[in-house]
N, CA, C and O of each residue as an XYZ file, in Angstrom:
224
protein
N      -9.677    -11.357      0.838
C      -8.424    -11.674      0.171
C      -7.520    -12.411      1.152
O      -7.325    -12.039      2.309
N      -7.044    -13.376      0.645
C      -5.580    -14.110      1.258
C      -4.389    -13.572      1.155
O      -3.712    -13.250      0.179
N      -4.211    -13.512      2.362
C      -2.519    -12.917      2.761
C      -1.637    -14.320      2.907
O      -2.134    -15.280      3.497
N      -0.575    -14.374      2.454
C       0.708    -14.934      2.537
C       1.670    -13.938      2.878
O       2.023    -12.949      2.236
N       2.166    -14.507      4.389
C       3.340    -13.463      4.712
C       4.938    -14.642      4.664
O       5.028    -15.754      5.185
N       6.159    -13.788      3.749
C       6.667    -14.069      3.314
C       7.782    -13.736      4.598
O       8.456    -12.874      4.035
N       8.141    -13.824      5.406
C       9.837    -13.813      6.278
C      10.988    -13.765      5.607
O      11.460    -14.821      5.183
N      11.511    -12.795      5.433
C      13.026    -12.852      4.934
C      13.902    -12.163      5.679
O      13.651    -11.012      6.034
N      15.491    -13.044      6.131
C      15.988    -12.454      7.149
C      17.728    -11.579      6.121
O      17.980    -12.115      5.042
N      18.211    -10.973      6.345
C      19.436    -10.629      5.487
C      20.377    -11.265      5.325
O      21.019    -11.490      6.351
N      20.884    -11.818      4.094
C      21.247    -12.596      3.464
C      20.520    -13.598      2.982
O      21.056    -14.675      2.721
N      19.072    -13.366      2.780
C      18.740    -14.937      1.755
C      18.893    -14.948      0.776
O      19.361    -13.960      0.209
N      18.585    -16.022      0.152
C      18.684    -15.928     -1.629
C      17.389    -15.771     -1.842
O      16.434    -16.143     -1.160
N      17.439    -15.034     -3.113
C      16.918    -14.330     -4.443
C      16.111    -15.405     -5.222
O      15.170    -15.076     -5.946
N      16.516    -16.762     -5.053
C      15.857    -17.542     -5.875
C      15.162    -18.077     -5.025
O      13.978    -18.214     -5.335
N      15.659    -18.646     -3.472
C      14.335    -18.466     -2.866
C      12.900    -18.006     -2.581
O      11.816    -18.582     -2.486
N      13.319    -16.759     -2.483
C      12.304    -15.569     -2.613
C      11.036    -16.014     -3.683
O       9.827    -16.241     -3.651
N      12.234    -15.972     -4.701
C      11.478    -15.581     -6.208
C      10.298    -17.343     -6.227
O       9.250    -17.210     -6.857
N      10.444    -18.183     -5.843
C       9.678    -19.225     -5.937
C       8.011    -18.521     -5.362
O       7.001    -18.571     -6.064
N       8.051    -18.055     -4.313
C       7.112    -17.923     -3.752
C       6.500    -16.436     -4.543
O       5.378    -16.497     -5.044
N       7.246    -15.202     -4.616
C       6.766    -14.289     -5.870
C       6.472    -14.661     -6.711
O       5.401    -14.250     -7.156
N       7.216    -15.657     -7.454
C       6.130    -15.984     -8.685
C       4.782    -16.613     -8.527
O       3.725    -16.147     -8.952
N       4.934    -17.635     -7.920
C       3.518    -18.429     -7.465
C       2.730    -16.899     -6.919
O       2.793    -15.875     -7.599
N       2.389    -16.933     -6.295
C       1.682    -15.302     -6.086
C       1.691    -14.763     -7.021
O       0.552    -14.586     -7.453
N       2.275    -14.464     -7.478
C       2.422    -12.948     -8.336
C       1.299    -13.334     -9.939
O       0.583    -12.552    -10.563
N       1.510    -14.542    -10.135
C       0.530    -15.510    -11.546
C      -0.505    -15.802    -10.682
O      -1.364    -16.547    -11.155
N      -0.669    -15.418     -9.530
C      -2.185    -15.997     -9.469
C      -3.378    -14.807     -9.041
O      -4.571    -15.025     -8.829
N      -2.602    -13.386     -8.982
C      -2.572    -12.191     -9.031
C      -3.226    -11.957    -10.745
O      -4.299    -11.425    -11.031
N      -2.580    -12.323    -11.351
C      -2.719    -11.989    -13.611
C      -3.444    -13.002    -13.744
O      -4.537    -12.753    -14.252
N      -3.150    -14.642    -13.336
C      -3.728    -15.712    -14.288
C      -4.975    -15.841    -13.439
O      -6.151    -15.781    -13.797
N      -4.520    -16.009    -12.380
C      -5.546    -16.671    -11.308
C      -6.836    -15.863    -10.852
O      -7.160    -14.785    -11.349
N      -7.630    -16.613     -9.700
C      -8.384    -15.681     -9.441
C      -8.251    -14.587     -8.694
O      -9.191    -13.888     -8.316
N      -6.761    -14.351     -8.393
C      -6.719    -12.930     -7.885
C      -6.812    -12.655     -6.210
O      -7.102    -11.592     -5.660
N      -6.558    -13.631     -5.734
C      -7.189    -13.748     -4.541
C      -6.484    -13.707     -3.022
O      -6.787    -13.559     -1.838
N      -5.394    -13.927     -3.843
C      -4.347    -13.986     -2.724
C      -2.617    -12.742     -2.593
O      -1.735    -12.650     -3.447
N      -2.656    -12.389     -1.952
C      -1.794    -11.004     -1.782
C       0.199    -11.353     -0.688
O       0.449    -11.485      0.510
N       0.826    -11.361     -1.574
C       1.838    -11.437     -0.527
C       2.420    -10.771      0.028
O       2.855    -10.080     -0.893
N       2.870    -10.332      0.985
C       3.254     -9.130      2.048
C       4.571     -9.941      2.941
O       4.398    -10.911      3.679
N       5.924     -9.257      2.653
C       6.961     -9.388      2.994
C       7.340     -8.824      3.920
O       7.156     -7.609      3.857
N       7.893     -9.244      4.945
C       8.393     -9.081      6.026
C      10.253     -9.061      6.912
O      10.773    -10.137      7.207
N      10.594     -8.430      7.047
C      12.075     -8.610      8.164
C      12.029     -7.487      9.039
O      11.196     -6.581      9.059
N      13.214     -7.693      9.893
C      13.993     -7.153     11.121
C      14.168     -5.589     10.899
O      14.317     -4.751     11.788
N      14.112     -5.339      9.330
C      15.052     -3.869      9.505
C      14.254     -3.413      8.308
O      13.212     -3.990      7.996
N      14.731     -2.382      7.632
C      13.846     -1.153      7.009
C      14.202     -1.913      5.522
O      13.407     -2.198      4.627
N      15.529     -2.120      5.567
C      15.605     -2.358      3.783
C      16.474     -3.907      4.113
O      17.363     -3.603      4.908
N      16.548     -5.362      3.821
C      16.832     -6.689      3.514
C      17.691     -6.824      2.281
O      17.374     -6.600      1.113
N      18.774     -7.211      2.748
C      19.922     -7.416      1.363
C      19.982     -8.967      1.282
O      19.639     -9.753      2.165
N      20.512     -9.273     -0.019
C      20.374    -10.943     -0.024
C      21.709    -10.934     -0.015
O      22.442     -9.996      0.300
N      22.153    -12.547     -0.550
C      23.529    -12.880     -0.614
C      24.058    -12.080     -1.869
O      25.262    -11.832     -1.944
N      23.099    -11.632     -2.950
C      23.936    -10.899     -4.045
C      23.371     -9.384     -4.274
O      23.013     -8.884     -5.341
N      23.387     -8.894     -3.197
C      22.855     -7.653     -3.138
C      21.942     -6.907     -3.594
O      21.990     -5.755     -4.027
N      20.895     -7.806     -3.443
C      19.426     -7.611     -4.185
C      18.564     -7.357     -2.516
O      18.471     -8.093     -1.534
N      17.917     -5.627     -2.880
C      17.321     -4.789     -1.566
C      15.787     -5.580     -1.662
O      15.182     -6.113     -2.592
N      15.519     -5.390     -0.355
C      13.573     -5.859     -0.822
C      12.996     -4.819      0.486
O      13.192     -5.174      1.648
N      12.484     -3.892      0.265
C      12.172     -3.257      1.039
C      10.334     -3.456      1.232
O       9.461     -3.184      0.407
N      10.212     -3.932      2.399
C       8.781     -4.284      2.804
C       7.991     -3.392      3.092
O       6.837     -3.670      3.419
């Protein structure tokens, strides 16, 4: 399986993010399944600019 590791530092945006979750995330259901994304930062829990947590 393919890993994509995703870097997010506190304060990014949400719609950033979400470009790369979706692409992953449909190729997870549609696709062949093959590739896995695994998120990454500095600290335990990542807040964005609108207070959306992503805990890795």
């Amino acid at each position: 399986m393919k890993k994509v590791l995703l870097l997010l530092a506190n304060g990014f945006e949400a719609y950033e993010a979400s470009v790369f979750t979706d692409v992953i995330g449909w190729n997870r259901l549609e696709g062949d399944g093959t590739t896995e994304l695994v998120s990454c930062g500095m600290h335990d829990k990542i807040k964005s600019t609108w207070n959306f947590y992503r805990c890795p």
